[in-house]
C-alpha positions in Angstrom: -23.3 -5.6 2.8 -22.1 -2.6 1.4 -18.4 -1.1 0.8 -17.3 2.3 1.0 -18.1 2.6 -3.2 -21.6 1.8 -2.9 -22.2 5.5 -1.1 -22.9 8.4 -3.0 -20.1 11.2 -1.3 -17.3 8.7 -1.6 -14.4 9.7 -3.1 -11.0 7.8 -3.9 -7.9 10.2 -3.6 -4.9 10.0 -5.7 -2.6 9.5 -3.0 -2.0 7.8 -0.1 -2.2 9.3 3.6 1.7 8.9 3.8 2.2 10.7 0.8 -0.4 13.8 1.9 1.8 13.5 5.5 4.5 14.3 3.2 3.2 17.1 1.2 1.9 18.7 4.5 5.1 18.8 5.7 6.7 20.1 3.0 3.6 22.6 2.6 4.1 23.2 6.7 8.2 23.8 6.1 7.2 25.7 3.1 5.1 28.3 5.2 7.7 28.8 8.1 10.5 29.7 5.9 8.1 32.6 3.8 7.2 34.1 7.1 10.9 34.4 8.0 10.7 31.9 11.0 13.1 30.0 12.2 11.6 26.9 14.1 12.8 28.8 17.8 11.1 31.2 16.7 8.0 29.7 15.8 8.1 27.8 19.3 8.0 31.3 20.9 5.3 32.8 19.0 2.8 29.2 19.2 4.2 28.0 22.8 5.0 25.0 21.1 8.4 23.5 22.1 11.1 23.4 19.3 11.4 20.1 19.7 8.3 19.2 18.9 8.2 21.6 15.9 11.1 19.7 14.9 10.0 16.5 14.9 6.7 17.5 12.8 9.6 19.0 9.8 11.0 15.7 10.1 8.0 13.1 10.0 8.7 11.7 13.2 5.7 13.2 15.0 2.4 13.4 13.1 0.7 17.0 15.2 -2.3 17.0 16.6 -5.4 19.3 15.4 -4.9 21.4 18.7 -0.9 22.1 18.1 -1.2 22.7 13.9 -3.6 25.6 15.7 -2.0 26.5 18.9 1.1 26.9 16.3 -1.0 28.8 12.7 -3.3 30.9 15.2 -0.6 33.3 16.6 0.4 34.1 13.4 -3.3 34.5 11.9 -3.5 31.4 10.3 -6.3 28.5 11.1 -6.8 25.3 9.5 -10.3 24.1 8.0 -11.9 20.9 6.4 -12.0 21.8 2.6 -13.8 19.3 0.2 -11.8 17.7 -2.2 -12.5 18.5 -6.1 -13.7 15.6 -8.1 
């Protein structure tokens, strides 16, 4: 039987999916602030409730593909798969 080492497009990261959650969310905190938004005012723009912007900032609420883009796409962002460097 094989693992997941015996295929050929494997690759192991560096770090752990708790601490990518935590550098997209700093990333994510990171990009309101330089556009000058406030999270109300992100919630406007994306029609995503505050709240729920909120609880993304603070880890308690991992988003979903279709709020990160109901939230970026107002504001002429998107989000893609992008491979990771070796």
């Amino acid at each position: 039987m094989k693992n997941m080492y015996d295929y050929v497009n494997y690759i192991s990261t560096t770090k752990t999916p708790e601490e990518l959650e935590k550098d997209f969310t700093e990333e994510f905190i990171m990009f309101r602030k330089e556009n000058n938004l406030t999270q109300e005012l992100l919630a406007l723009y994306s029609n995503v409730n505050r709240t729920k912007i909120a609880r993304i900032e603070s880890m308690m609420h991992s988003p979903t593909v279709k709020n990160l883009l109901q939230i970026l796409g107002p504001l002429g962002y998107t989000i893609k798969i992008e491979k990771v460097k070796k």
